[in-house]
C-alpha positions in Angstrom: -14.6 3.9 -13.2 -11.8 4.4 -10.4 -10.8 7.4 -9.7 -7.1 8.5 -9.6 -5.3 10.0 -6.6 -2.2 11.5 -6.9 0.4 10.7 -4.0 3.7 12.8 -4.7 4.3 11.8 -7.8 3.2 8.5 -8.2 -0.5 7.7 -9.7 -2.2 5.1 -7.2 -6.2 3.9 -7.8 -8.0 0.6 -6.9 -7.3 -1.9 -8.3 -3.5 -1.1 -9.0 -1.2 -4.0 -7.9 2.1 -3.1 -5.9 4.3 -3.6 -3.9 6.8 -1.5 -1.3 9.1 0.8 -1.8 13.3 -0.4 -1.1 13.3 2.2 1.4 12.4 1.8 4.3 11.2 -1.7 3.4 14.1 -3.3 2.0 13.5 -6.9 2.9 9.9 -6.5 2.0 10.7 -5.0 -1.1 13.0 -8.2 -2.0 11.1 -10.3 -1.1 8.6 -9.8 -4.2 5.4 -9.6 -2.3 2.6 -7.8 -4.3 -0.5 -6.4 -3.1 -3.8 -4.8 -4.7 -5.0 -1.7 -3.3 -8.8 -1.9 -2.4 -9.7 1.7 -1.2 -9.5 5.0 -1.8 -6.5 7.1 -0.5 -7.8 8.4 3.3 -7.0 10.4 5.9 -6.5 8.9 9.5 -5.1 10.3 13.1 -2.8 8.0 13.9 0.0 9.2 16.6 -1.0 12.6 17.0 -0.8 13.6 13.5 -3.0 12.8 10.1 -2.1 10.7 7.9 -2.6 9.4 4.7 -3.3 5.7 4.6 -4.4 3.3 2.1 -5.8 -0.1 2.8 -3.9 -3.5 0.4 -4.7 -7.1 0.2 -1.2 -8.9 0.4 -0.5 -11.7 -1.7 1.9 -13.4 0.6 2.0 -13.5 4.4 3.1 -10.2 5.8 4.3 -11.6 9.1 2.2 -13.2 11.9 -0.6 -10.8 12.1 -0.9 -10.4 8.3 -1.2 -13.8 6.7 -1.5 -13.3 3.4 -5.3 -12.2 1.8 -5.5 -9.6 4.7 -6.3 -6.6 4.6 -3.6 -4.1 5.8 -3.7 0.0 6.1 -0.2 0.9 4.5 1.4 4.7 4.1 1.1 5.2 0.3 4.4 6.9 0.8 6.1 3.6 1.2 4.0 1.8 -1.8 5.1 1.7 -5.5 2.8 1.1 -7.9 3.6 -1.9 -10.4 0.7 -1.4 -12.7 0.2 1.9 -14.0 
């Protein structure tokens, strides 16, 4: 069973497939690339500051350093969820 995690007020779990948010992704969002989340919701320091990351397997390439089946940490705040 996965277990739910709240983010604002969007519902995101493992397993869910999405994609990001128009803002501030715009292109990316366009573009129609979708992803499936494959961990939990974590905290990281990053920058001097926590913050909430989530780790997504890309279907397309997500530039040079992401070809597409890698595994990329993403901001949940910038992910939509297109399987709820």
């Amino acid at each position: 069973m996965s277990t739910i995690y709240l983010i604002g007020k969007m519902k995101m779990k493992t397993g869910n497939l999405v994609r990001y948010k128009k803002f501030p992704h715009k292109e990316l969002h366009a573009s129609g690339m979708v992803g499936l989340v494959v961990s939990e919701p974590r905290r990281e320091w990053l920058h001097f500051e926590d913050a909430l990351m989530i780790d997504i397997i890309w279907g397309s390439d997500r530039g040079a350093l992401y070809p597409a089946g890698t595994i990329s940490q993403e901001f949940p705040c910038e992910i939509e969820v297109i399987n709820a």
